[in-house]
GUFITI-760420 format. One record per residue (C-alpha): x, z, y; residue in one letter. Coordinates in nm, 3 decimals. Example, Ala and Ser with C-alpha at 12.3 -4.5 7.8 and 13.67 -1.06 7.14 Angstrom:
      xx      zz      yy tido
   1.230   0.780  -0.450    A
   1.367   0.714  -0.106    S
***
This chain:
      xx      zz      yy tido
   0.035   2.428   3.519    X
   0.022   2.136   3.295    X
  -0.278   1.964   3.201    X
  -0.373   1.987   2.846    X
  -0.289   1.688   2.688    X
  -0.621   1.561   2.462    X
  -0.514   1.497   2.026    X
  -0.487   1.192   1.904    X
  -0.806   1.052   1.694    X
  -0.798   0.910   1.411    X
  -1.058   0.821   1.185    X
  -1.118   0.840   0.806    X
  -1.263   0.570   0.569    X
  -1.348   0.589   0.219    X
  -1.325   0.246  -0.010    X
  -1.434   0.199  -0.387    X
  -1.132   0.083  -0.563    X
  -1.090  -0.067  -0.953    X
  -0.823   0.242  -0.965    X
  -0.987   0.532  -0.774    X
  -1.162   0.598  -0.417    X
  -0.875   0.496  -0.146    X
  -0.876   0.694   0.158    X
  -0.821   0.508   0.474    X
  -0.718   0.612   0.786    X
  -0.738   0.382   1.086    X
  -0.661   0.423   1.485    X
  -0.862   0.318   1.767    X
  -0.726  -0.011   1.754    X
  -0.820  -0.085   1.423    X
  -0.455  -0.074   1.275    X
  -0.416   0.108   0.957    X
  -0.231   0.461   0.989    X
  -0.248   0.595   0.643    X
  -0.436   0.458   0.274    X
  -0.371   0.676  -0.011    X
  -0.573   0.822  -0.342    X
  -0.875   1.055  -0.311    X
  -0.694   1.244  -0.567    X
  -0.452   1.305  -0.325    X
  -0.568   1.368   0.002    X
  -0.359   1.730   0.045    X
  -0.036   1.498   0.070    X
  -0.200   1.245   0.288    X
  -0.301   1.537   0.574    X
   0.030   1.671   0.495    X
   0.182   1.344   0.562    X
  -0.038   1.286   0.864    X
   0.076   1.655   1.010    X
   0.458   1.550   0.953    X
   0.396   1.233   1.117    X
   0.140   1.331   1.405    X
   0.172   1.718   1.468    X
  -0.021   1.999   1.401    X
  -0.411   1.855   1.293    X
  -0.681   2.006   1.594    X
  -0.424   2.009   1.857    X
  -0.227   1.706   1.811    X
  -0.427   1.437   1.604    X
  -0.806   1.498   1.489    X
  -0.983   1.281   1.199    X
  -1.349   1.168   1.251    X
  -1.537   0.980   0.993    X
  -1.604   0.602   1.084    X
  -1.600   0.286   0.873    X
  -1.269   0.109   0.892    X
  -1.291  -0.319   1.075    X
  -1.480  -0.478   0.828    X
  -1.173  -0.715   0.816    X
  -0.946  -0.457   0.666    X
  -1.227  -0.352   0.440    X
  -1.259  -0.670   0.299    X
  -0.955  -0.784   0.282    X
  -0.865  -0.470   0.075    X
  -1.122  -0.567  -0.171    X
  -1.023  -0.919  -0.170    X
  -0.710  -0.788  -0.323    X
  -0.873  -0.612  -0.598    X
  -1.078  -0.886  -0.669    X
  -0.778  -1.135  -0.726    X
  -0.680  -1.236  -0.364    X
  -0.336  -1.096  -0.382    X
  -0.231  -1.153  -0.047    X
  -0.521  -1.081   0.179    X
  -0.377  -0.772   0.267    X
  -0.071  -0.917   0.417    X
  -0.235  -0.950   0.721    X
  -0.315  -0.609   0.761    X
  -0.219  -0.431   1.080    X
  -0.026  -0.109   1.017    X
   0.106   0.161   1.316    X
   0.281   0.448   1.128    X
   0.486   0.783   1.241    X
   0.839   0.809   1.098    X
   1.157   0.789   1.178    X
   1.288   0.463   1.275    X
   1.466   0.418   0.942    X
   1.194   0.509   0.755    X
   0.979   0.239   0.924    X
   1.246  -0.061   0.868    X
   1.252   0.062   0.477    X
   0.871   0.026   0.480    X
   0.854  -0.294   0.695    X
   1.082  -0.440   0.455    X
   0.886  -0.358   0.172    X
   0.582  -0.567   0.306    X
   0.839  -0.885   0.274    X
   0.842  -0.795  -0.131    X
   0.595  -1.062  -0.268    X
   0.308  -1.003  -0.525    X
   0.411  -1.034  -0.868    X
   0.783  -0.917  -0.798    X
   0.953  -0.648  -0.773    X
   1.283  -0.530  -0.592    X
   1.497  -0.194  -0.733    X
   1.600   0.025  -0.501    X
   1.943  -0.076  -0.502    X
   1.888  -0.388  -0.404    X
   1.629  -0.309  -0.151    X
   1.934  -0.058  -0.023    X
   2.153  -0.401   0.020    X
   1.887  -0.616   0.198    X
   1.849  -0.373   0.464    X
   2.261  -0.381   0.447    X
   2.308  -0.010   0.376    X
   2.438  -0.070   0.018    X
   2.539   0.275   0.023    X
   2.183   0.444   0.115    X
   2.009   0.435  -0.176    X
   1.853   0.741  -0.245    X
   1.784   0.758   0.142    X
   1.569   0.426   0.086    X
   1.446   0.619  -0.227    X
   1.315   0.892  -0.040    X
   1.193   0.753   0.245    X
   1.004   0.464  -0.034    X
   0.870   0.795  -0.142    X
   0.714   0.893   0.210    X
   0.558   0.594   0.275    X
   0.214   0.686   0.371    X
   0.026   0.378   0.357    X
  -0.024   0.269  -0.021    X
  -0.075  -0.069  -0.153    X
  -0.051  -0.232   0.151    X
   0.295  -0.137   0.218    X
   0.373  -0.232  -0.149    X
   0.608   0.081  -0.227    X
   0.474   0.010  -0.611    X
   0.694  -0.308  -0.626    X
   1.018  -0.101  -0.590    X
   1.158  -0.022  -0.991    X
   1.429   0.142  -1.123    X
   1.786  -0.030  -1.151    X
   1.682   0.009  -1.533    X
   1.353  -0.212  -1.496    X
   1.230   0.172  -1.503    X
   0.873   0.205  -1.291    X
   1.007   0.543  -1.194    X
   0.804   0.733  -0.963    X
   0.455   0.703  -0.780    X
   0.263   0.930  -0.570    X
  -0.090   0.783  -0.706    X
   0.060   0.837  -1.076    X
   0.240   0.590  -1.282    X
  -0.084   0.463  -1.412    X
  -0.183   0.329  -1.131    X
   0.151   0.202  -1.056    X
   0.151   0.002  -1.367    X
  -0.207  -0.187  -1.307    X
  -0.183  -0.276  -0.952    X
   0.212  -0.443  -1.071    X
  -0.025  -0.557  -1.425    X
  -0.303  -0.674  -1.164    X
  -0.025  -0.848  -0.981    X
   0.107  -1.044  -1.250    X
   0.432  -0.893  -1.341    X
   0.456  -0.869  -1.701    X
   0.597  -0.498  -1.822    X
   0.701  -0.426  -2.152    X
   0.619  -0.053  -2.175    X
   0.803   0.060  -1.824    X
   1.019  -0.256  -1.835    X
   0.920  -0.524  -1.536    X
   1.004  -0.850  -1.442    X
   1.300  -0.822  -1.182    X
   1.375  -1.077  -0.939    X
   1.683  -1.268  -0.803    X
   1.926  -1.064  -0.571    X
   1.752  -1.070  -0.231    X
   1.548  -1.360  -0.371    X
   1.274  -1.465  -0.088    X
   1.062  -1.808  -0.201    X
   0.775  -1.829   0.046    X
   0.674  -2.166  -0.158    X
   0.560  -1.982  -0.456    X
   0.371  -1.684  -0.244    X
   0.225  -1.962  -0.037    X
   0.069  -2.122  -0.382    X
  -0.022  -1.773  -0.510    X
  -0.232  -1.678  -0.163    X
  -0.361  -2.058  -0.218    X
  -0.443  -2.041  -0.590    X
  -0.613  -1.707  -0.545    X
  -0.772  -1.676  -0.207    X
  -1.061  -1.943  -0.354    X
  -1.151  -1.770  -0.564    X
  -1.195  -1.410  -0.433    X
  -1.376  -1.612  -0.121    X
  -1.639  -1.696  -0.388    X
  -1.670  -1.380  -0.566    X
  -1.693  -1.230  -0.225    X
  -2.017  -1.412  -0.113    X
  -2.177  -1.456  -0.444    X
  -2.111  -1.022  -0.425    X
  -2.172  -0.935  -0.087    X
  -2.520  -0.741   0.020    X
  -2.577  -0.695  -0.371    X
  -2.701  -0.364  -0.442    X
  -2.514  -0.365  -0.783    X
  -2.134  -0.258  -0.800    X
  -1.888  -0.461  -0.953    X
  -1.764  -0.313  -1.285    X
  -1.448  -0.231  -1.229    X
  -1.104  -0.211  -1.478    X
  -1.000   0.154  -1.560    X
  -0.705   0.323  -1.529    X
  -0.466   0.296  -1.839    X
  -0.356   0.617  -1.992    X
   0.010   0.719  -1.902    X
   0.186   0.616  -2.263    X
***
């Protein structure tokens, strides 16, 4: 008879966000396995379940803080340090394709954006479009895996699964200028580490100071609200 095999934990965070409560769900080694909107945490176990099994037998969630490195580094981001959470660890279920689409998303720099055409081409399957679409759709780890810098061929903002509101400030928050759903596109395939070197540069001084100056307060920062969908 085979020995019972024990689930999977995972554990669940909850982080204050300019744009909602995030949900955060973290592994044992401190990699991130799922971030997504309290507004929306059906999908997100639904997700988890299509990625990990059945929930009780295969995975289970216990509540524990997330590293305090990922927890700051998220809200270094808010607070103007676009590219803290590069450096995010992330360990996700998926199929193997679905995982390159959303590893190549992490290589789309803040204050871009990429349509899904041409993220179809720089993973060479030209042809695969609405297969990157849908599996750009499934990613379950928002904001860090930037799925809200993939547009419409259009300059459309399409889709999001936190809402289009949000979708709009964190690309407004970014820097990319929109005219109503309209957003700056970039360069076919166009990579310039320079300029996302000066942006982490520019901006990581000044989150480091807002940090300390912040940290231990009892006070919460005021925070932007979500636009209205127009």
């Amino acid at each position: 008879m085979a020995t019972p095999v024990a689930p999977q934990t995972l554990y669940a965070d909850r982080l204050e966000s300019a744009i909602g409560t995030l949900l955060l769900i973290h592994d044992r080694e401190g990699h991130v396995c799922a971030l997504d909107f309290h507004d929306f945490e059906p999908r997100m176990r639904r997700l988890l379940r299509f990625h990990y099994g059945a929930e009780g037998d295969d995975f289970a969630i216990e509540d524990r803080a997330a590293p305090t490195a990922i927890r700051r580094a998220i809200s270094d981001y808010f607070l103007g340090d676009l590219c803290a959470i590069n450096s995010i660890p992330v360990t996700t279920g998926g199929t193997s394709f679905q995982r390159e689409v959303w590893a190549a998303l992490r290589t789309i720099q803040a204050g871009t954006t990429l349509s899904y055409g041409a993220l179809a081409r720089q993973l060479g399957r030209p042809k695969s479009v609405r297969a990157v679409g849908l599996a750009n759709a499934a990613n379950p780890v928002a904001i860090v895996v930037p799925c809200h810098r993939v547009i419409g061929t259009d300059g459309s903002l399409t889709g999001y699964g936190g809402g289009i509101s949000r979708k709009r400030w964190l690309l407004v928050h970014e820097g990319v200028a929109l005219e109503k759903f309209a957003t700056r596109r970039i360069p076919e395939a166009a990579r310039i580490p320079e300029a996302e070197a000066m942006l982490c540069e520019r901006t990581r001084g000044d989150a480091e100071k807002t940090w300390r100056s912040s940290h231990g307060k009892a006070g919460h920062r005021k925070s932007r609200s979500v636009p209205e969908d127009e």
